[in-house]
C-alpha positions as CSV (number, residue, x, y, z in Angstrom):
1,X,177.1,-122.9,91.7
2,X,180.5,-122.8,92.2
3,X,183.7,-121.2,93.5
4,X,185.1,-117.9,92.9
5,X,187.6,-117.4,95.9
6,X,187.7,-118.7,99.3
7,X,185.9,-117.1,101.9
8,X,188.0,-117.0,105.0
9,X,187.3,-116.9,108.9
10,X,190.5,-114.7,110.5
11,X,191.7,-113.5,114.0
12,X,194.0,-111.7,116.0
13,X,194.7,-111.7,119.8
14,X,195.7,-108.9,121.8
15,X,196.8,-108.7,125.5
16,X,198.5,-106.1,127.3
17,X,199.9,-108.8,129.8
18,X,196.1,-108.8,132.0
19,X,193.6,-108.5,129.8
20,X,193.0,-110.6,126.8
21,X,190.6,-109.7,123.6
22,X,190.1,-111.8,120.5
23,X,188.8,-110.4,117.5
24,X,187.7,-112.5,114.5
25,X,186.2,-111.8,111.4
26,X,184.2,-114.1,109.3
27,X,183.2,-113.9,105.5
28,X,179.5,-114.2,106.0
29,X,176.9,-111.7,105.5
30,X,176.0,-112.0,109.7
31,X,176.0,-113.9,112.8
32,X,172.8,-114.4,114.8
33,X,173.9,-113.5,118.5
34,X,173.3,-116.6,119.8
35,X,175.6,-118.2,117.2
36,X,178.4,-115.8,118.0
37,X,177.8,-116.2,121.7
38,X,178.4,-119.8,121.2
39,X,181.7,-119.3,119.0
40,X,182.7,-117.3,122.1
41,X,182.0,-120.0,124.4
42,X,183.7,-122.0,122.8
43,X,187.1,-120.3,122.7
44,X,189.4,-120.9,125.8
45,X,191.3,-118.9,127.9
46,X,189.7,-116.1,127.7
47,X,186.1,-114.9,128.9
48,X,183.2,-115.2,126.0
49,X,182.9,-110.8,126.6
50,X,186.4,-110.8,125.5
51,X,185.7,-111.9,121.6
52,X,184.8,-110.1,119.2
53,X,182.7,-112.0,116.0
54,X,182.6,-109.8,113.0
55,X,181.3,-110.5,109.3
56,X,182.4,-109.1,106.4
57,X,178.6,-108.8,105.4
58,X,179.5,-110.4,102.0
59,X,176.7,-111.4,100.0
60,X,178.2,-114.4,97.9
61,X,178.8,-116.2,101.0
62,X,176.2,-119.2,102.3
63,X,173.6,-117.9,104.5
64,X,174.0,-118.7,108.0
65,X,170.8,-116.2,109.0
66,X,168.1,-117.3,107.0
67,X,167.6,-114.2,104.3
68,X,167.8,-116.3,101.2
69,X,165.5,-119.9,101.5
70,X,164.0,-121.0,98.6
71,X,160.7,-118.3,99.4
72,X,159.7,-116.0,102.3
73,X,158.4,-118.5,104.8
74,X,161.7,-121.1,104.4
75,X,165.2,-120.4,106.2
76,X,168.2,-120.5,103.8
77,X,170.4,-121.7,106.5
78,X,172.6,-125.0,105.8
79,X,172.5,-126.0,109.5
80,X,175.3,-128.1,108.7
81,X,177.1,-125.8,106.7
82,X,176.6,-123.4,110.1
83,X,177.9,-125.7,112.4
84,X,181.0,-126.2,110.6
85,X,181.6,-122.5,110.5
86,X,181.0,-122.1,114.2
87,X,183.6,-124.8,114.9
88,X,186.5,-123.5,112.6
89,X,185.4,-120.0,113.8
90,X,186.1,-121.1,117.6
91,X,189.2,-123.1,116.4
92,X,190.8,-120.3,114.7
93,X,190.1,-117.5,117.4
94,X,192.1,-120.6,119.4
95,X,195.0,-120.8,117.1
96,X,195.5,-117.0,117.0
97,X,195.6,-117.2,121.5
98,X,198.0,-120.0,121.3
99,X,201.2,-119.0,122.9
100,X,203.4,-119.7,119.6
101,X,200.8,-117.8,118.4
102,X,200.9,-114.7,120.7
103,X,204.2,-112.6,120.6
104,X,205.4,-109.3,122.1
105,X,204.1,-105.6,119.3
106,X,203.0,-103.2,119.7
107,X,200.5,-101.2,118.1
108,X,200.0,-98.6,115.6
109,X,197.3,-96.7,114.3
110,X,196.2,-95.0,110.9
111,X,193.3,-93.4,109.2
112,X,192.9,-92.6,105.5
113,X,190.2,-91.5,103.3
114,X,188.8,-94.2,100.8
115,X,189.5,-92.8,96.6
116,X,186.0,-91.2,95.1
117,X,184.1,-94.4,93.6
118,X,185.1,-96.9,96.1
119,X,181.9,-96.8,98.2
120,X,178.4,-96.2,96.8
121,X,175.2,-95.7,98.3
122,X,172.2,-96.1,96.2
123,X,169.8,-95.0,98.7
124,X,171.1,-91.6,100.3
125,X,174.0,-90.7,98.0
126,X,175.5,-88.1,99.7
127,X,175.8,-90.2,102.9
128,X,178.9,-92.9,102.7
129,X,181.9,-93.1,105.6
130,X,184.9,-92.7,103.8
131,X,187.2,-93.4,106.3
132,X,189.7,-96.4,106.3
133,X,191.0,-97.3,109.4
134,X,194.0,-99.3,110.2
135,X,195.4,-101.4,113.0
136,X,198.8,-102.7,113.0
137,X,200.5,-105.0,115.3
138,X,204.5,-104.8,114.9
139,X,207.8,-106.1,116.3
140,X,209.8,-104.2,118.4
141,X,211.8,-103.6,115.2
142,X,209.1,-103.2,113.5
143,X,208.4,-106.1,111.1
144,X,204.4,-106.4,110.4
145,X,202.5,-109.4,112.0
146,X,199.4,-108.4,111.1
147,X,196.9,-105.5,109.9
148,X,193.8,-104.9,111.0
149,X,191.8,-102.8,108.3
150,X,187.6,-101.3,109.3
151,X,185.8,-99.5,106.2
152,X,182.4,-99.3,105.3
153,X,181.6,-100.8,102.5
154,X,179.4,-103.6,101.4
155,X,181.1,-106.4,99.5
156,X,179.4,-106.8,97.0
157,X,180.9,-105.3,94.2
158,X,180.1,-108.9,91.9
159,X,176.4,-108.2,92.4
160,X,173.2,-110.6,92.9
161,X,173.6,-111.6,89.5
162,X,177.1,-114.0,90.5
163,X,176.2,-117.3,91.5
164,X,179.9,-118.0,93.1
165,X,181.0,-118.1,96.5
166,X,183.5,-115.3,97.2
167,X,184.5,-112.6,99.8
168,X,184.3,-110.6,96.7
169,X,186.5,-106.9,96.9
170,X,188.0,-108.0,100.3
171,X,189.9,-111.1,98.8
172,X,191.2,-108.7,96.6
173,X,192.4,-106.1,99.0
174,X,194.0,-108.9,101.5
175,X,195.7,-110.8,98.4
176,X,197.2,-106.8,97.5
177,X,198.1,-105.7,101.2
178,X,199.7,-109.2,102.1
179,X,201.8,-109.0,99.1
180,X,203.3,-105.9,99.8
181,X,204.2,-107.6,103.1
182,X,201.5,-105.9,105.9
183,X,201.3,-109.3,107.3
184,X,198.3,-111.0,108.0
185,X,195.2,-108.8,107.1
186,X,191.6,-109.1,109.0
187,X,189.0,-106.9,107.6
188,X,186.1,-105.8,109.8
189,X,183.4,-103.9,108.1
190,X,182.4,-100.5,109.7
191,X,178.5,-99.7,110.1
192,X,176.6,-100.7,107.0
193,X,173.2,-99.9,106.8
């Protein structure tokens, strides 16, 4: 019914001089694998095992797998609304290999555990993966270019009952971590279940 924040499609490249990966990360609750084998085809200079397509899992996002139609038997999917986000997915992992784009770093590596309260599980509450983990590529003088952060935890802290499009808690934590100056932040969500 409406916007709440913008959902985002973001990507880093990595090469240590041979080999090439792409990793990109989408704020959608999935891909189908032959909709992210056809982002990856679509990307260029690099072969289509080399990308990586990740989703945020947000649910406030459209549906690009069919879980929400109007009833059990109908598809939710916007097959124009899908196209689109295959292109700009394809044409962002691009942008990010561009050679202006790409620029000598190297990386560093952290792991912290997530504050009590931050992830939930309202099946199996003892079972949550608390672990934040952190990717960082920097200068040689070590200004951040960007920050690559993986934790488990379903956005969807605005619940079923919003009606807005949003990447819900991971806006939030991209709009703090870019402000304190980490660079550009991708967010890939660990295994959900």
């Amino acid at each position: 019914e409406g916007v709440h924040d913008d959902i985002w499609c973001r990507a880093m490249a990595l090469s240590d001089g041979e080999d090439t990966i792409a990793i990109a990360s989408l704020d959608l609750i999935g891909f189908m694998f032959a909709d992210a084998r056809e982002i990856a085809a679509n990307v260029e200079g690099v072969p289509a095992d080399n990308v990586i397509i990740c989703c945020t899992h947000v649910h406030s996002a459209p549906d690009v797998i069919g879980l929400w139609g109007p009833n059990p038997q109908t598809s939710g999917v916007d097959p124009e609304f899908l196209a689109m986000a295959k292109r700009l997915a394809a044409r962002t992992i691009n942008a990010a290999l561009e050679d202006t784009a790409m620029k000598p770093a190297k990386l560093r590596f952290a792991t912290a555990t997530a504050p009590p309260k931050t992830g939930y599980n309202d099946r199996e509450g003892d079972l949550i993966d608390r672990e934040i983990t952190i990717m960082q590529a920097v200068t040689a003088n070590d200004e951040l270019i960007a920050t690559l952060v993986n934790y488990a935890c379903h956005p969807e802290v605005l619940t079923t009952d919003s009606r807005l499009v949003t990447s819900d808690y991971v806006h939030f934590l991209r709009d703090e971590m870019e402000a304190v100056g980490v660079g550009d932040v991708i967010f890939v969500n660990g295994a959900l279940g």
